[in-house]
BAROGU-501494 format. One line per field, with one value per residue (C-alpha): residue number from 1; z, y, x; chain. Coordinates in Angstrom, 1 decimal. Layout:
BEGIN
k: [NUM	...]
Z: [Z	...]
Y: [Y	...]
X: [X	...]
c: [A	...]
//
This chain:
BEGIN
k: [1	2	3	4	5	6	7	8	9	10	11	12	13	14	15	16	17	18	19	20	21	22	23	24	25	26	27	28	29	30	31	32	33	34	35	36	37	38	39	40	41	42	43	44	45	46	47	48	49	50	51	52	53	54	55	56	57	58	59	60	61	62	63	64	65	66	67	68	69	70	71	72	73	74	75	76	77	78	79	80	81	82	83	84	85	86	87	88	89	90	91	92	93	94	95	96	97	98	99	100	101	102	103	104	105	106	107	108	109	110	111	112	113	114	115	116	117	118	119	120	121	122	123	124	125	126	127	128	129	130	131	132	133	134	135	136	137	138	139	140	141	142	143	144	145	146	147	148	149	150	151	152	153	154	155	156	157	158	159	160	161	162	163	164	165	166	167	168	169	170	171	172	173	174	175	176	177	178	179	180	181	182	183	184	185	186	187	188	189	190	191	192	193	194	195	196	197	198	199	200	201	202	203	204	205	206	207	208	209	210	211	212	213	214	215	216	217	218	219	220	221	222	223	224	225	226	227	228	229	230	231	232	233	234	235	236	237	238	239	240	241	242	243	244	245	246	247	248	249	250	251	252	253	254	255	256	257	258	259	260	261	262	263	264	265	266	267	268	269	270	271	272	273	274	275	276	277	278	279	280	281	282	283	284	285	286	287	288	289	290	291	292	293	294	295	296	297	298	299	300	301	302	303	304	305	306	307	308	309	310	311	312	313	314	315	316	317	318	319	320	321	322	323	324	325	326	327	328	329	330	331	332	333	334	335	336	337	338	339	340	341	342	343	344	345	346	347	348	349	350	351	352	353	354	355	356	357	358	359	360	361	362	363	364	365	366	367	368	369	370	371	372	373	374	375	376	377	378	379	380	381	382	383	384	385	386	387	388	389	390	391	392	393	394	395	396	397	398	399	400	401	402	403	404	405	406	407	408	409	410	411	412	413	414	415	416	417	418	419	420	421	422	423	424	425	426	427	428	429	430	431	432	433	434	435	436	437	438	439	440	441	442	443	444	445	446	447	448	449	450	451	452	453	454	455	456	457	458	459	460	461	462	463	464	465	466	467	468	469	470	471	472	473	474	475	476	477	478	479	480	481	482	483	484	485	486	487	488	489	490	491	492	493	494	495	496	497	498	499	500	501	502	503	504	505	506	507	508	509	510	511	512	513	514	515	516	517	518	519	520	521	522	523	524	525	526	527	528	529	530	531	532	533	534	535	536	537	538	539	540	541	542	543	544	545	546	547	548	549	550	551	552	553	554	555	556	557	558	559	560	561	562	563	564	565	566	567	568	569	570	571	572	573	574	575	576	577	578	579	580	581	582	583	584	585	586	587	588	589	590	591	592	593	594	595	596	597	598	599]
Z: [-28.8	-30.6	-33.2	-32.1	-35.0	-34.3	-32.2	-34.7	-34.3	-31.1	-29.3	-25.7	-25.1	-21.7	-21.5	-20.0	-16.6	-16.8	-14.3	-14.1	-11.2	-10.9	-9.6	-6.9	-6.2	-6.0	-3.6	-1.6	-2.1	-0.7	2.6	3.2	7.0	7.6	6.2	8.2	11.2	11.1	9.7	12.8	15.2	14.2	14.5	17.8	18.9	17.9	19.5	22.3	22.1	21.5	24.8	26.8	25.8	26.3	24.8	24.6	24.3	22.9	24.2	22.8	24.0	22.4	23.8	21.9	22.4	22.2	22.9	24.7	22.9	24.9	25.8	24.2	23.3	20.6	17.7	19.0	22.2	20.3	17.9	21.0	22.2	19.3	19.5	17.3	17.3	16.3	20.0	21.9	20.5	21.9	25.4	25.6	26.1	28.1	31.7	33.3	31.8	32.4	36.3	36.7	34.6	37.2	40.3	38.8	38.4	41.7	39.8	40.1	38.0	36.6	36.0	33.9	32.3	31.0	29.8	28.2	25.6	24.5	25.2	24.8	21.6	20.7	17.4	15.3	13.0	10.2	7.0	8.8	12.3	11.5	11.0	13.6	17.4	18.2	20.4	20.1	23.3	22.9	25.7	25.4	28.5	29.1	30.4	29.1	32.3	32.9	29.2	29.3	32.8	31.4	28.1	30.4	32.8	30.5	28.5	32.1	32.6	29.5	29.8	33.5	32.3	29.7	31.8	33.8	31.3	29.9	33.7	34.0	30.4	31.6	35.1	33.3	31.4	34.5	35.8	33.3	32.2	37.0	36.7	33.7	34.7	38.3	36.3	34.4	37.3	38.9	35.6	36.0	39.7	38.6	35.8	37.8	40.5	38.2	36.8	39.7	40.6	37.2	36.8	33.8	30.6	29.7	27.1	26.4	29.7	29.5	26.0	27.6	30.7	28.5	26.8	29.9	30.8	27.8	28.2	31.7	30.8	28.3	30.6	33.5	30.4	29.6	33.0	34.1	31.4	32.1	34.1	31.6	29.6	29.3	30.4	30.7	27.5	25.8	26.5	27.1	25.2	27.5	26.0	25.3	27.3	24.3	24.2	22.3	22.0	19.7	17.4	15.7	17.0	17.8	15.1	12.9	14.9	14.9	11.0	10.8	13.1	10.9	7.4	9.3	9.7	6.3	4.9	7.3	6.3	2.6	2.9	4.9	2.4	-0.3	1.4	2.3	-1.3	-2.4	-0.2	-1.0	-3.1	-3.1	-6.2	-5.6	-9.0	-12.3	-13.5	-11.1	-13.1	-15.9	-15.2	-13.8	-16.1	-19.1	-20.9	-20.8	-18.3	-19.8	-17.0	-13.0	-11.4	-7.9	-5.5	-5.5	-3.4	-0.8	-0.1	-1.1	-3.9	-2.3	-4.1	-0.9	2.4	3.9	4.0	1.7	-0.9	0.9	3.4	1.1	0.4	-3.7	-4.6	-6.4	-10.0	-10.5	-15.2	-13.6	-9.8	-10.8	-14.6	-14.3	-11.5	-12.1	-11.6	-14.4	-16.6	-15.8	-16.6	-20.0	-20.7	-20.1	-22.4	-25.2	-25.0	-24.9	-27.7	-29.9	-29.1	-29.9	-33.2	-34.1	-32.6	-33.6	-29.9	-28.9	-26.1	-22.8	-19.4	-15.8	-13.5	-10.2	-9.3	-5.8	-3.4	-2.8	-6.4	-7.7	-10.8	-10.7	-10.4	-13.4	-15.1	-14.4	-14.6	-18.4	-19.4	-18.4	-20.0	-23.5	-23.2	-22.8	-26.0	-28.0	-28.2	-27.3	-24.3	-22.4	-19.0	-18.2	-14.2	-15.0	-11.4	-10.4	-6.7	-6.2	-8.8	-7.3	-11.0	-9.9	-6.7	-8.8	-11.0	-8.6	-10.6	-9.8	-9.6	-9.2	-13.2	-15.1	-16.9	-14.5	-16.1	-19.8	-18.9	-17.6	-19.0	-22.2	-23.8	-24.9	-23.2	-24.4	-21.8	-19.3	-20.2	-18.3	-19.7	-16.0	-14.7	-12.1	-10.9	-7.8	-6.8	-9.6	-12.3	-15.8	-18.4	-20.9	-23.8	-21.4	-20.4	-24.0	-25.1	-21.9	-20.8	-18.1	-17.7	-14.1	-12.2	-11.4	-8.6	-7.7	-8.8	-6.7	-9.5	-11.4	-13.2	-15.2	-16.6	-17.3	-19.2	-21.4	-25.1	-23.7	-22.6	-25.9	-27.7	-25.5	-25.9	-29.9	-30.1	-27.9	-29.7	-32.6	-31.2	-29.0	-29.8	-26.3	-24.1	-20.7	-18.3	-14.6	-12.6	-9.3	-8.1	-9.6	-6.3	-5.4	-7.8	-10.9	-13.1	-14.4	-16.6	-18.2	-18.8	-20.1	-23.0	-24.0	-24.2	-26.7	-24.5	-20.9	-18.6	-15.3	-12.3	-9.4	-6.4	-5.2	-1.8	-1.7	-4.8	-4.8	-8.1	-7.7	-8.3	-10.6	-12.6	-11.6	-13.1	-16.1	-16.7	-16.2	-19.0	-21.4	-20.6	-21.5	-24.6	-23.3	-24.4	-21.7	-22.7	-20.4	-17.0	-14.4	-11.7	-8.9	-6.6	-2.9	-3.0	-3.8	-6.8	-6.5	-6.1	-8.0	-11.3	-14.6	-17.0	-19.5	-22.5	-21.8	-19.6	-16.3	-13.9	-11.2	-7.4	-7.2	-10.3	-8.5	-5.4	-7.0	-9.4	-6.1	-4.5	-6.9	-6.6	-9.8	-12.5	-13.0	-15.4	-18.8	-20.9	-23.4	-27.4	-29.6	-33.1	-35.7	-35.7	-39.4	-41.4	-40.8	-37.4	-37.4	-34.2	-34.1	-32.5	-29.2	-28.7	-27.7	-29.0	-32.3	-34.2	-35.5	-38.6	-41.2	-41.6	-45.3	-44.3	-40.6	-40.8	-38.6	-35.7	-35.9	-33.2]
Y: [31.1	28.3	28.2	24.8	22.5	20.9	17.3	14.5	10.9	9.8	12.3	11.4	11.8	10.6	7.5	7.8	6.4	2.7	-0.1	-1.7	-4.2	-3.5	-0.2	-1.8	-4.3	-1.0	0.6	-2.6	-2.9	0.6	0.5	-3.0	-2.0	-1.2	-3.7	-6.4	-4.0	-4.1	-7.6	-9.0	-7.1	-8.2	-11.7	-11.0	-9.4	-12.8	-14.7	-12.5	-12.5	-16.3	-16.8	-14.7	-15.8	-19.3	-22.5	-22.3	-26.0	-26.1	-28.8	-28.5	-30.0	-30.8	-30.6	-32.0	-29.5	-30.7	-29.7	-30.6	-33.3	-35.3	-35.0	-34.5	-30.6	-29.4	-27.8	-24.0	-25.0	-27.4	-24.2	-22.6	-25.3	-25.8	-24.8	-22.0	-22.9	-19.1	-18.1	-20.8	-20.1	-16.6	-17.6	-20.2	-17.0	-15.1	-13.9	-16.2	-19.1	-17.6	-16.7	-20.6	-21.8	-19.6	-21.1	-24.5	-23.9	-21.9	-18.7	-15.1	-14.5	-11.1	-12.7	-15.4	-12.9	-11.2	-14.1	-15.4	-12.9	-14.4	-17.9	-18.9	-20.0	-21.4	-22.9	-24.6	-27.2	-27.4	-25.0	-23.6	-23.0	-23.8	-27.4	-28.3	-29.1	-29.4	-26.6	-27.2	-24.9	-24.7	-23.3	-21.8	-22.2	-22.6	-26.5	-29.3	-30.0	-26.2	-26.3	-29.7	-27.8	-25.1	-26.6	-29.1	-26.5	-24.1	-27.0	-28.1	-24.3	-23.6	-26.9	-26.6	-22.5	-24.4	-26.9	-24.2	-22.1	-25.4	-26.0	-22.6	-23.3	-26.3	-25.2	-22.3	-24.3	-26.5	-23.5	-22.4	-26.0	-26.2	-23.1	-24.1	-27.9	-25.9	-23.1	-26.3	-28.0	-25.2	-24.7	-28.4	-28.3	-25.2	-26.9	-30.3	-28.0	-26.5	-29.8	-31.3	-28.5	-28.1	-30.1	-32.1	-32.7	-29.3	-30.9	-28.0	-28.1	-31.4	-30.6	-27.8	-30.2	-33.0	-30.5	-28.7	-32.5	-33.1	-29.9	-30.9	-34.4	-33.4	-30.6	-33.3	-35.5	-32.7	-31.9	-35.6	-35.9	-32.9	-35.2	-36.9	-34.2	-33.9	-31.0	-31.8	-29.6	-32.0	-34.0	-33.4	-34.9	-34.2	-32.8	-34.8	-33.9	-32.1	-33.1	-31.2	-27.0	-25.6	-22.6	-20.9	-22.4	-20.5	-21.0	-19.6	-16.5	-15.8	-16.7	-14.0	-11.4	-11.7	-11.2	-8.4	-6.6	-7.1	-6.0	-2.8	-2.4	-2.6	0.3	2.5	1.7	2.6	5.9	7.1	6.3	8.5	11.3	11.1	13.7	11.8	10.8	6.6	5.2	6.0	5.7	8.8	10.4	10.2	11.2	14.2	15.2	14.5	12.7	9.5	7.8	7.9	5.6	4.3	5.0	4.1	7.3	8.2	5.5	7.8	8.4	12.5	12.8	16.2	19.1	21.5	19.5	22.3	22.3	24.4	22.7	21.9	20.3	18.2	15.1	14.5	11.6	8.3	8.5	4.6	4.9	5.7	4.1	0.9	1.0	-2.7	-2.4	-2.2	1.4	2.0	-0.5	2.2	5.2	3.2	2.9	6.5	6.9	5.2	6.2	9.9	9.2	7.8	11.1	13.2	11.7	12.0	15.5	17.2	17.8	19.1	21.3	19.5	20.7	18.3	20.0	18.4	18.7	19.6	19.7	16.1	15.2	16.5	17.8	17.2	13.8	12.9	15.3	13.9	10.1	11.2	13.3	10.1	7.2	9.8	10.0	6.1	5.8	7.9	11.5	14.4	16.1	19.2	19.6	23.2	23.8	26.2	26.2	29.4	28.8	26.1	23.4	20.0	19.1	21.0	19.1	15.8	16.1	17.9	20.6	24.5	26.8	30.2	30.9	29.8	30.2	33.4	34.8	34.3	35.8	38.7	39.4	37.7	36.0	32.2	29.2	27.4	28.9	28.6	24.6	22.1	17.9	16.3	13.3	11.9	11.9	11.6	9.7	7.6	7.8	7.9	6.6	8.4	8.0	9.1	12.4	13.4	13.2	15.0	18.7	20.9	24.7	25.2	27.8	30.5	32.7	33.0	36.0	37.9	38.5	34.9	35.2	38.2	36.4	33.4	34.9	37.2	36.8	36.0	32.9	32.4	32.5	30.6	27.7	28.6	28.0	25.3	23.3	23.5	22.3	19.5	16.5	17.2	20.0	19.0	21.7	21.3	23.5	24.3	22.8	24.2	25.3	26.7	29.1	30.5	30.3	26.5	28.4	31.0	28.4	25.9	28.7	28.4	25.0	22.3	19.8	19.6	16.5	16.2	14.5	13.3	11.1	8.4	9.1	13.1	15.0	15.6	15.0	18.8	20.0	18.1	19.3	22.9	22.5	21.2	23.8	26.7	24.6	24.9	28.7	29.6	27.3	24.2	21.3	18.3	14.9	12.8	12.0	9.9	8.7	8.3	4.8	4.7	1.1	1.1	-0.7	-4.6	-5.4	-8.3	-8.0	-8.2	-10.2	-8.2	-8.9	-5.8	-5.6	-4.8	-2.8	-5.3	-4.0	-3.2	-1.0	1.0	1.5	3.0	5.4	6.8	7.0	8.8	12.7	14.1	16.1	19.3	20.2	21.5	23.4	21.8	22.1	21.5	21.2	22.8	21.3	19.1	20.3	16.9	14.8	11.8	9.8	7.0	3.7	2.1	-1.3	-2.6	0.9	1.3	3.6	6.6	6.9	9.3	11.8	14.3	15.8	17.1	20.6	22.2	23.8	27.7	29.7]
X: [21.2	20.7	17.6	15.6	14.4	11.2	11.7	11.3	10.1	11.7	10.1	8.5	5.2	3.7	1.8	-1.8	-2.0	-3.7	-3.4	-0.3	0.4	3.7	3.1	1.1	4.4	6.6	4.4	4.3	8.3	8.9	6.4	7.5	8.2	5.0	3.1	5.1	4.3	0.9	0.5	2.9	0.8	-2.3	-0.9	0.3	-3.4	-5.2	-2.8	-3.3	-6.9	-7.2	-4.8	-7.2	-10.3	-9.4	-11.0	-15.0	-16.9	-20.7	-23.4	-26.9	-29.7	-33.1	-36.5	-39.0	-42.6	-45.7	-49.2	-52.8	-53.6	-55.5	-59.0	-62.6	-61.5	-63.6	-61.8	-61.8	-60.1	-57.6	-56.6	-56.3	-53.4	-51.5	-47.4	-46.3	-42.7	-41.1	-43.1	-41.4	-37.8	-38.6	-39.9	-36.9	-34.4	-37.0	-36.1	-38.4	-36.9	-33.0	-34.3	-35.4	-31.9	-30.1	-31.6	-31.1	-27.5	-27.2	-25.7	-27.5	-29.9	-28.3	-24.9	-26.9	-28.6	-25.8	-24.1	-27.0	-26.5	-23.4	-23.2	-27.2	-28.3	-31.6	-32.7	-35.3	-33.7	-36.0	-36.6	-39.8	-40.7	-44.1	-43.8	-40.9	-41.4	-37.7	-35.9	-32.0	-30.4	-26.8	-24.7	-21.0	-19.0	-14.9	-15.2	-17.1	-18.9	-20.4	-21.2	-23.4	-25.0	-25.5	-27.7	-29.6	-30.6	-31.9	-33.8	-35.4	-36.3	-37.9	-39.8	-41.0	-42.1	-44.3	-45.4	-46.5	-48.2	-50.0	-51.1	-52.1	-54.5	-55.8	-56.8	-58.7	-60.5	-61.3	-62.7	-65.0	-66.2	-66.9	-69.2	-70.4	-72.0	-72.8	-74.9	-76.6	-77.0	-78.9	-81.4	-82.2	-83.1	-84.9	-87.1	-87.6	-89.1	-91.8	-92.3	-93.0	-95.3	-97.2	-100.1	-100.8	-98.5	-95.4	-94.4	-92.0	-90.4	-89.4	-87.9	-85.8	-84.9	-83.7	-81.5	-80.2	-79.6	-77.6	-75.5	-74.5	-73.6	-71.6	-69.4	-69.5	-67.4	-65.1	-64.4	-63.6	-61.5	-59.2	-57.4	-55.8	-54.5	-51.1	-49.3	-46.0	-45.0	-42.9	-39.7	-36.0	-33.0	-30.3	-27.2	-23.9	-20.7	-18.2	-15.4	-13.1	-13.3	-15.6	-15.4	-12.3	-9.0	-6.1	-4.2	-7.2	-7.4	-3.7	-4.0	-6.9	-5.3	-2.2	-4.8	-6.4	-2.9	-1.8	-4.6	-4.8	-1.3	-1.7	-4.8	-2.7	0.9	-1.3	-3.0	0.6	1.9	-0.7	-0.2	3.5	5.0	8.8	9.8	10.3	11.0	11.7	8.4	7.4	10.5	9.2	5.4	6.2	9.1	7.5	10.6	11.9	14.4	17.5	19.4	18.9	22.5	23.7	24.5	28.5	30.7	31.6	28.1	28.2	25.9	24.9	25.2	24.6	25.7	26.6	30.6	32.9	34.9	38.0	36.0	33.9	34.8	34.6	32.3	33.8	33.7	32.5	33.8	37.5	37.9	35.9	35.4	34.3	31.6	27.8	27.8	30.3	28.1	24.8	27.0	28.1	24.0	23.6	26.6	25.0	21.1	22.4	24.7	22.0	19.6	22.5	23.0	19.5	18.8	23.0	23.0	26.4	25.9	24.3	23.5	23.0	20.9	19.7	16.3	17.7	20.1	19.6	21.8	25.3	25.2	29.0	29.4	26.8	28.6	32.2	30.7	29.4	32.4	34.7	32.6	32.1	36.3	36.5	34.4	36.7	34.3	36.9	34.6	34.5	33.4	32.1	32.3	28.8	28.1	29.3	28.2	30.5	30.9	32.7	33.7	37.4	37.4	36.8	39.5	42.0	42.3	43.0	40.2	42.0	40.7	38.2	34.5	34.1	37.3	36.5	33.1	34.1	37.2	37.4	40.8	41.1	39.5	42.1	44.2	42.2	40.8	42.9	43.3	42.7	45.1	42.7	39.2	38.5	41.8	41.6	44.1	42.8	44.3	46.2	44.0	40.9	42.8	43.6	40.0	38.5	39.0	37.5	36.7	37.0	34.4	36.9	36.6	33.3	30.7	28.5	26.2	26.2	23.2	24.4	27.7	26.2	22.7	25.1	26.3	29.5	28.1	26.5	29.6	31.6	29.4	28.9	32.8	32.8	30.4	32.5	35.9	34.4	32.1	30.3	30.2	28.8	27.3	26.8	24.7	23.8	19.9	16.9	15.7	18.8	19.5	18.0	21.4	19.6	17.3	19.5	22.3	19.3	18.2	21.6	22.5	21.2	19.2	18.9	19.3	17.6	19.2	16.1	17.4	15.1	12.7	14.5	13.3	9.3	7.5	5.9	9.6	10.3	6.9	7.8	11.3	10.3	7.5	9.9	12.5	9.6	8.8	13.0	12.5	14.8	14.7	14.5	16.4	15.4	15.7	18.2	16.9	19.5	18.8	19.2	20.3	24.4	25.6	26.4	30.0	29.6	32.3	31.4	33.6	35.5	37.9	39.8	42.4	42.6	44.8	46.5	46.0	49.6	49.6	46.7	48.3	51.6	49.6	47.1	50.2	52.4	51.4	49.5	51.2	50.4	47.7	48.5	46.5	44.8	46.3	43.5	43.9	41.6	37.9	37.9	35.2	33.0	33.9	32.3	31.4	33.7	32.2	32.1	32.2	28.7	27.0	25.2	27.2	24.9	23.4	24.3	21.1	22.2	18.8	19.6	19.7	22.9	22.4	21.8	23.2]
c: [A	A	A	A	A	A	A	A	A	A	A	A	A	A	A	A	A	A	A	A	A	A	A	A	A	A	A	A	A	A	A	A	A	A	A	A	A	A	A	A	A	A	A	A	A	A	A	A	A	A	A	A	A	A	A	A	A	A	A	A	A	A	A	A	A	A	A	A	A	A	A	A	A	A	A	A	A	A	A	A	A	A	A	A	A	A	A	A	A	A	A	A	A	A	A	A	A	A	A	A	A	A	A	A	A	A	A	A	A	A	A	A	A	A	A	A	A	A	A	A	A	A	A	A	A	A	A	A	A	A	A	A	A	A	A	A	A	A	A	A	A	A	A	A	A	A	A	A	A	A	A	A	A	A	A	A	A	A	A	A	A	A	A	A	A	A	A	A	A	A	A	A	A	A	A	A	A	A	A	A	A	A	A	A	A	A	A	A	A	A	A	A	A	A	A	A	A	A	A	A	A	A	A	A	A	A	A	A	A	A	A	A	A	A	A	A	A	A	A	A	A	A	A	A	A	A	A	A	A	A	A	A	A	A	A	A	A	A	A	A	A	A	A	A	A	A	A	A	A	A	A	A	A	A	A	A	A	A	A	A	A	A	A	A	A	A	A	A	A	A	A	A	A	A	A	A	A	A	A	A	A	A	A	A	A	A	A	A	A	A	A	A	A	A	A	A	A	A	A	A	A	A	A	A	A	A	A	A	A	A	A	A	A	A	A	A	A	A	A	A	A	A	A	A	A	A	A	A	A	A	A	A	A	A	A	A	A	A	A	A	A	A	A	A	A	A	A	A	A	A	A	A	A	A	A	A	A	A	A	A	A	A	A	A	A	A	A	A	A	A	A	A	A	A	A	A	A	A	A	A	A	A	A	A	A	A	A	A	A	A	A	A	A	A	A	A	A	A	A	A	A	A	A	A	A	A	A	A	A	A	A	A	A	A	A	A	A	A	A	A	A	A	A	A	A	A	A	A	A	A	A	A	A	A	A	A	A	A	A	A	A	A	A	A	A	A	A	A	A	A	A	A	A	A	A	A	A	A	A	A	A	A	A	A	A	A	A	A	A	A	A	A	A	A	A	A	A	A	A	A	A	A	A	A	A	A	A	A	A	A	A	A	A	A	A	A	A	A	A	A	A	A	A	A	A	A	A	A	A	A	A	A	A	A	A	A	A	A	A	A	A	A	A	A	A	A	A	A	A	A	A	A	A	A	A	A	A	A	A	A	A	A	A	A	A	A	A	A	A	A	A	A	A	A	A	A	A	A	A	A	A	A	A	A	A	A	A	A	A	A	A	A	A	A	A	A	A	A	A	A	A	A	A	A	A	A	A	A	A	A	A	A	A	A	A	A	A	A	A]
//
């Protein structure tokens, strides 16, 4: 195993969480469906509601309160009299006053009652009820006519109840002020008696009769002049006929009920997202990984990016290798940025030896692998591509290639992987070009193992790869999932850095945590992530100064059968192979001070 140096200054270290608004776009971007859901149907509910409820038209009338004012009252009786407004707006929308409404607009009084509660409205228009004597009685109804009813009957109620209550005062008072000028009365006959019996001058009698006299007079005043009090209670301004709705219009209430929706919708996207262990974008990836993402690539053309769908290998269908069928598409241009960011760390870190692992069953291993051994042959790096999935690698099935020998073979039996290490013709369907099949080789599986583990975590293993590593410039490692098997982790403490596959919406960030904590416990070392899309790649071609292969060229090389693979002739490793450069790629700096790898 190899001895790991200490990661140097382009190591990844997790960002703290902070706020970032984009997140919030992504979350909106993946629960778009629901939030157009719930923000349609709340538009259709207040359109709904608006329909039913129908238009609503307000009149308001006014009725202007005032007291007993008129009259020789003295100043108790006048406090007595005078309006508190705050009590009138209360007895306005009192039962009494509703009962007498009712029977003015020939409705029951229980069905008025409860309407009352919703459609009445009765108001003070000034900043203090104290100093107002205005009543403003609005009433809702669904036509103009009941509406301007409805107002003027409940301002003649309420005005007629006061009248009432102000006849009710006044004919008290007659009643006291009666008896007293009849008590009076009686105390004068009483004293003009003993006067007229008494002989000589009583002086103090006729003191006391003048006053008695005086008393009366005065309560004869006050009583005559009760009849020109005025008890009316005030006066009504009738209400105006409306004529146009009044309130929120329907458009407004469909325009709420739609804000209502979307704003139910974004709470409950948001609550979902949080509950929502699935990996959605690379910037999960990389949280719960812990290393950066090296590249976002499309899933495989023909749709199989499986590892484990549940078919053997001559019934699976291999996936589309995008660097050899369509080297010019979008998804070869995302392989070719994989290519370079992992040939930039691999200059900086002397790694040589690389394993793909999918998080789960959800990802191939074996097409990332192929994709990168293909686009590292297209740059001019001599690659190998070990089939280390000893449960069923699809790297064979890529590159059409026998799988009767293999990494099982050498493991178990020893002899020379150069034997056994086969120069591929095709991938996938796809013819590759000569210089592409000279640089890139492949170890198939072999015959499968019953106890894989055991080859795989074994020194032959180690020395397989140690030898490996020498004759190649990259040696690339599938594997089977991490949750299938546990082969990941004994290949991964064997192997120079490890790169993680997670497909978008299938692999759970908890996994993908779990994986990575189990790299660190065998001493991996974790490159970086990709982060497999849902959405396919754009068919949209990108111009190129290279040449092309015409249609008709294509069609005669699918069609001609494939030549059988050779085994690969290497010559001797050169003491120093230096990286030669690819077009568009920064070629790798020179380090004197990187100490070799120790295996």
């Amino acid at each position: 195993m190899a001895t790991r140096q200490p990661q140097d200054y382009d190591d990844y270290a997790a960002e703290p969480r902070s706020i970032d608004l984009r997140e919030y776009w992504l979350i909106i971007r993946r629960r778009w469906l629901l939030v157009l859901t719930l923000t349609v149907l709340g538009a259709v509910l207040g359109a709904g509601y608006a329909v039913s409820a129908g238009p609503v038209y307000s009149a308001t009338s006014q009725v202007v309160v005032t007291g007993v004012t008129q009259g020789p009252l003295n100043t108790s009786t006048q406090v007595n009299l005078q309006v508190n407004m705050s009590t009138e707006q209360a007895v306005a929308q009192s039962p009494p006053v509703i009962q007498h409404a009712a029977r003015l607009l020939g409705v029951p009084a229980a069905t008025l009652q409860a309407a009352a509660s919703k459609r009445l409205a009765v108001s003070v228009p000034a900043t203090s009820v104290t100093t107002s004597n205005v009543l403003q009685i609005t009433w809702q109804a669904a036509s103009p006519k009941a509406a301007q009813a409805g107002a003027d009957a409940f301002a003649l109620a309420y005005l007629a109840y006061r009248h009432g209550e102000l006849a009710g005062q006044v004919a008290s008072l007659r009643s006291v002020l009666t008896g007293e000028v009849a008590s009076l009365q009686k105390q004068i006959d009483h004293l003009t008696l003993e006067l007229s019996q008494a002989s000589g001058a009583h002086q103090s009698l006729e003191i006391r009769l003048n006053e008695l006299t005086g008393q009366a007079s005065t309560a004869s005043g006050q009583l005559t002049s009760l009849n020109t009090y005025n008890v009316t209670g005030g006066s009504v301004i009738g209400a105006a006929r409306p004529s146009s709705p009044s309130g929120i219009g329907r458009s407004v209430i469909l325009v709420i009920g739609a804000l209502l929706g979307l704003l139910i919708g974004l709470v409950l996207a948001f609550v979902r997202d949080a509950f929502d262990d699935r990996v959605q974008d690379a910037t999960q990836l990389e949280r719960n990984l812990g290393a950066p993402t090296l590249a976002v690539l499309p899933p495989a053309e023909s749709g199989q990016d499986a590892s484990d769908d549940g078919r053997d290998d001559a019934q699976r269908r291999a996936p589309a290798i995008a660097t050899a069928a369509r080297p010019d598409s979008r998804a070869a241009e995302a392989v070719r940025g994989l290519r370079a960011t992992l040939v930039a760390v691999a200059a900086r870190r002397n790694l040589r030896t690389i394993l793909v692992v999918g998080v789960d069953t959800s990802v191939s291993s074996g097409r990332i692998a192929a994709e990168l051994g293909v686009a590292l042959a297209e740059s001019g790096r001599r690659v190998l591509l070990v089939a280390a999935d000893m449960r069923g690698s699809s790297l064979p099935q890529i590159f059409d290639l026998p799988n009767n020998t293999g990494l099982s073979d050498l493991l178990v039996g020893g002899g020379d992987p150069e034997v056994l290490t086969r120069q591929p013709k095709q991938a996938a369907g796809a013819i590759l070009p000569g210089p592409i099949s000279k640089r890139l080789a492949v170890l198939p599986s072999g015959p499968q193992m019953a106890h894989a583990l055991s080859i795989l975590d074994s020194s032959a293993m180690l020395s397989l790869l140690q030898s490996q590593r020498e004759a190649y410039e990259f040696v690339v490692l599938d594997s089977p999932p991490a949750t299938v098997a546990a082969d990941v982790y004994a290949l991964a403490s064997h192997v120079d850095g490890v790169i993680v596959l997670a497909r978008e919406a299938r692999s759970r960030g908890r996994t993908i945590a779990d994986l990575r904590r189990r790299l660190d416990q065998v001493g991996a070392v974790p490159i970086g992530g990709v982060f497999i899309s849902k959405g396919r790649s754009g068919r949209h071609r990108h111009r190129s100064s290279a040449p092309q292969p015409t249609a008709s060229l294509s069609v005669a090389t699918a069609e001609r059968p494939a030549a059988a693979p050779q085994p690969v002739r290497r010559p001797a490793p050169p003491a120093t192979r230096p990286m030669p450069a690819v077009p568009g790629e920064q070629a790798p700096r020179a380090t004197g001070n990187l100490a070799k790898r120790q295996l």
